[in-house]
C-alpha positions in Angstrom: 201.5 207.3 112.9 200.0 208.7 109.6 196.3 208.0 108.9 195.3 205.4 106.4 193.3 206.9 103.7 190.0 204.3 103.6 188.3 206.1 100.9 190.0 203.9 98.2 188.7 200.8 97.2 190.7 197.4 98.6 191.7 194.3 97.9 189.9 192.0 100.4 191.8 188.9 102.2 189.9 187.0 104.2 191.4 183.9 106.4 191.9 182.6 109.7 194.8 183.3 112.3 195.4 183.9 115.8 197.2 186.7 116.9 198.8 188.9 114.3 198.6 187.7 110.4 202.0 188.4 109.2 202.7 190.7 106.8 200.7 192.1 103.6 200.6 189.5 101.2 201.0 191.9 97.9 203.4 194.1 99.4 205.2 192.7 102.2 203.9 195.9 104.5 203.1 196.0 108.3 199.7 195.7 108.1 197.8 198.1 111.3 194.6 197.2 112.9 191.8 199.3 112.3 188.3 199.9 114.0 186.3 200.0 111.0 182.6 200.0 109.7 181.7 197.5 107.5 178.8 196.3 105.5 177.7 193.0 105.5 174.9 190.9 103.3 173.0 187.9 104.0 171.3 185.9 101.3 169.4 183.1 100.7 169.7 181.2 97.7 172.0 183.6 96.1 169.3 186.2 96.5 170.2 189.1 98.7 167.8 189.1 101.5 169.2 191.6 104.3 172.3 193.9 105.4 173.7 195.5 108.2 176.6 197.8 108.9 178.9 196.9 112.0 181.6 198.5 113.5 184.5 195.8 114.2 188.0 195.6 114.2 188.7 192.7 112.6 190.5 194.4 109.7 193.6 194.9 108.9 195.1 197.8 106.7 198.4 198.1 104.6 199.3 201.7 104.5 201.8 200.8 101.6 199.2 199.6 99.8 195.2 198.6 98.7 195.2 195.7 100.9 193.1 195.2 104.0 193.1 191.0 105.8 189.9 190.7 107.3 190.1 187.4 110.5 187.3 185.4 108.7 186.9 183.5 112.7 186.5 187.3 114.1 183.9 187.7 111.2 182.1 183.9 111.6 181.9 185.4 115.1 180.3 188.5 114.6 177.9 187.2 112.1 177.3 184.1 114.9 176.2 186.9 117.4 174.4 189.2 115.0 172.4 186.9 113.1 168.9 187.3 114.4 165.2 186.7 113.6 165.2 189.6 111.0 168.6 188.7 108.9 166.3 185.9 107.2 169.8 184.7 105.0 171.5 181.7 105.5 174.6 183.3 103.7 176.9 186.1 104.5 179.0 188.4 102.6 181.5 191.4 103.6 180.9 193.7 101.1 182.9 196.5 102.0 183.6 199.5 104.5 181.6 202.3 105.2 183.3 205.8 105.5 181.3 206.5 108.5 183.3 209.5 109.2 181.5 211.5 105.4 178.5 211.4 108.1 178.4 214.2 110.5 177.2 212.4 113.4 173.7 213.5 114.0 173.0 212.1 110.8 174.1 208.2 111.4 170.0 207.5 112.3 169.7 208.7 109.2 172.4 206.1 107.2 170.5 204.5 104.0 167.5 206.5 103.5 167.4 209.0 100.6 168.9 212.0 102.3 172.4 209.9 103.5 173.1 207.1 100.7 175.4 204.7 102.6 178.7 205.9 101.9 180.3 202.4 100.9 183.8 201.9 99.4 183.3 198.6 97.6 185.9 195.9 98.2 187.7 195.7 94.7 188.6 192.1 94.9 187.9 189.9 97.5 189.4 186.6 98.0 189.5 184.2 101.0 187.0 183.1 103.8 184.6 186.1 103.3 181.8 184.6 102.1 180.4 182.5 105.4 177.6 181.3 107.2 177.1 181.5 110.8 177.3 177.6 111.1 180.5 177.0 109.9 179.6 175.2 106.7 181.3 177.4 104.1 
């Protein structure tokens, strides 16, 4: 099976199912489940407050094209788990994936500080249940 390229910005889907979603909405594509890293905000009030990077595999790529459909319950769930005393937003965002693998990995303590920039590709649209909060009152 041929690797997906993850270095190019994608579309964003996010929604609910169980199982597998179907097919890419754009293109019609088997979409392939991926274990990937992503970024996610929290905010309060609209202002950004926190982030954290977690690897999940609640994605899932089209290798015909931009497209990855993120399961917005996998992601409520994650965010349900995660949220903690520091991640002082009431509001969640997935922002995008990082390309953990531009890291060698004795760097990855490093992620974020001025001698490793997070290597984020951006989500060029996103659309769906991807903006959440932890209590389930989108």
């Amino acid at each position: 099976m041929a690797e997906i390229d993850i270095s190019q910005p994608r579309e964003c889907i996010g929604r609910a199912f169980k199982g597998k979603p179907g097919p890419c909405p754009h293109c019609g594509g088997v979409l392939r489940q991926e274990y990937l890293t992503y970024l996610i905000t929290a905010q309060r009030d609209g202002q950004l407050q926190n982030g954290f990077i977690a690897p999940e595999n609640f994605g899932l790529l089209c290798p015909a094209c931009p497209t990855i459909v993120v399961n917005s319950d996998k992601l409520r769930e994650l965010i349900g788990l995660r949220v903690a005393p520091w991640a002082a937003g009431t509001e969640f965002a997935l922002v995008g994936i990082v390309d953990i693998d531009a890291v060698p990995a004795e760097e990855w303590t490093q992620l974020g500080r001025e001698t490793w920039p997070l290597p984020l590709i951006e989500f060029s649209r996103i659309s769906g249940e991807v903006f959440l909060r932890p209590d389930g009152s989108d």
